[in-house]
C-alpha positions as CSV (number, residue, x, y, z in Angstrom):
1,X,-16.7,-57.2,35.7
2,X,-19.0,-55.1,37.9
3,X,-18.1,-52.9,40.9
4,X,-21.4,-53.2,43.5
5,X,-22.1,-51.3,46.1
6,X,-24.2,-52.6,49.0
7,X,-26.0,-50.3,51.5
8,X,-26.0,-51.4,55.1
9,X,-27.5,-49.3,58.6
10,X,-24.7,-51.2,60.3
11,X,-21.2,-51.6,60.5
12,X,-21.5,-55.3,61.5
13,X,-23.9,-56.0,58.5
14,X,-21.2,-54.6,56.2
15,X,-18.4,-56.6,57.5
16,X,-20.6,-59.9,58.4
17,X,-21.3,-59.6,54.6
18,X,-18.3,-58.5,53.2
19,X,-16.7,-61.8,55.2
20,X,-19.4,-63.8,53.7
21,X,-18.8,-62.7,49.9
22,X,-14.8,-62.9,50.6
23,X,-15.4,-66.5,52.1
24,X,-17.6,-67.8,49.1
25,X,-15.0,-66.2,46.7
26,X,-17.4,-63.7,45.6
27,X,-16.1,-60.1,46.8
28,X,-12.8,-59.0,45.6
29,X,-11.0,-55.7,46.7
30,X,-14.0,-55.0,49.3
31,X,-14.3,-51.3,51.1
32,X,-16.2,-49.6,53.6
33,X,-16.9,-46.2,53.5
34,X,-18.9,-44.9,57.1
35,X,-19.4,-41.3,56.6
36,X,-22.5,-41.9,54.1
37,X,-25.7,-40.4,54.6
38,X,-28.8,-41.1,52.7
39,X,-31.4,-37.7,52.5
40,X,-35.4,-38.9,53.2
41,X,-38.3,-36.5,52.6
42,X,-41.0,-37.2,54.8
43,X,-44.1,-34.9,55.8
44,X,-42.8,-32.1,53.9
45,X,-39.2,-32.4,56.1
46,X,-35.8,-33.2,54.7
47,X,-33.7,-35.2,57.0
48,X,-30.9,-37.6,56.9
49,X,-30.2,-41.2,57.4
50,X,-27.1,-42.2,58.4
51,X,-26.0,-45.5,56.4
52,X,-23.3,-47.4,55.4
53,X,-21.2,-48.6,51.7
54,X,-19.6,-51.8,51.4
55,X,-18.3,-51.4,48.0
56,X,-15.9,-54.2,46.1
57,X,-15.4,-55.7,42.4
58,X,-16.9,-59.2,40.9
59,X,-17.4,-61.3,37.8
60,X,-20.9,-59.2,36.0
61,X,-22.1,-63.2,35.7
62,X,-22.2,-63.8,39.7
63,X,-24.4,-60.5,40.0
64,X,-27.4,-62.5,41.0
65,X,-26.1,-65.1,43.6
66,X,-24.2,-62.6,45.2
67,X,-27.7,-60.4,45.7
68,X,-29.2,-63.5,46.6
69,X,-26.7,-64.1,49.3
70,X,-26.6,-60.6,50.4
71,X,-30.6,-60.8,50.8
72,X,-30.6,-63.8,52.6
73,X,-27.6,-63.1,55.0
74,X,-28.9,-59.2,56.1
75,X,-32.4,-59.5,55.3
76,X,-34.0,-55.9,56.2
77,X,-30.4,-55.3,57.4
78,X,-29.5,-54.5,53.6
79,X,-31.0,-51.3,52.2
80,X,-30.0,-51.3,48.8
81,X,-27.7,-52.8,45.9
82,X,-26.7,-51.5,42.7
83,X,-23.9,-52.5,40.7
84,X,-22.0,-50.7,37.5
85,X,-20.0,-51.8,34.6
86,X,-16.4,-51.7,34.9
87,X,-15.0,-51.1,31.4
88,X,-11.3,-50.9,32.1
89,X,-8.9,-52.3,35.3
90,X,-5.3,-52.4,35.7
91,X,-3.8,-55.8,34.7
92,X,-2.9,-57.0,37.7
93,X,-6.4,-56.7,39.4
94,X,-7.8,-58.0,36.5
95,X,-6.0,-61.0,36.7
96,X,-6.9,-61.2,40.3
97,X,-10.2,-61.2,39.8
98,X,-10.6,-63.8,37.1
99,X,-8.5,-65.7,39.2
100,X,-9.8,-65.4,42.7
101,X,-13.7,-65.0,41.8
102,X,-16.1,-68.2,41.8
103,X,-16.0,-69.6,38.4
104,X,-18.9,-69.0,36.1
């Protein structure tokens, strides 16, 4: 299981892709956070970029069609992905998310 975190420069991208991931039974337990801001240094100047997190939960095997999807539905829209491993979950989300994820 891997919890990924997708940054967007719009609200709409993040929920157009967060309905797309829920709709392909990709995304589990998906969250927006919209008080995120990303710090650029250009020309010697530090400024900030305001951007936002659509965060949720999926199988680690369905990392790379869900990028895939995410690239191809946002485009330029989508600044950045990472994911990270998630080592423990309470039993019932667990369950949910074997259950309610695309199989592998």
């Amino acid at each position: 299981m891997i919890h990924i975190t997708f940054q967007t420069r719009t609200i709409s991208a993040a929920e157009k892709l967060a309905a797309h991931l829920m709709d392909q039974h990709l995304l589990l337990f998906p969250t927006i956070d919209t008080d995120h801001e990303e710090l650029k240094w250009e020309n010697g100047q530090l400024y900030r970029e305001s951007q936002l997190l659509l965060q949720g939960m999926t199988k680690g095997l369905l990392y790379r069609e869900v990028e895939k999807a995410a690239y191809d539905l946002l485009g330029s829209e989508l600044v950045r992905i990472h994911a990270v491993p998630v080592t423990h979950l309470d039993p019932h989300a667990q369950k949910t998310l074997l259950e309610q994820t695309a199989k592998v």
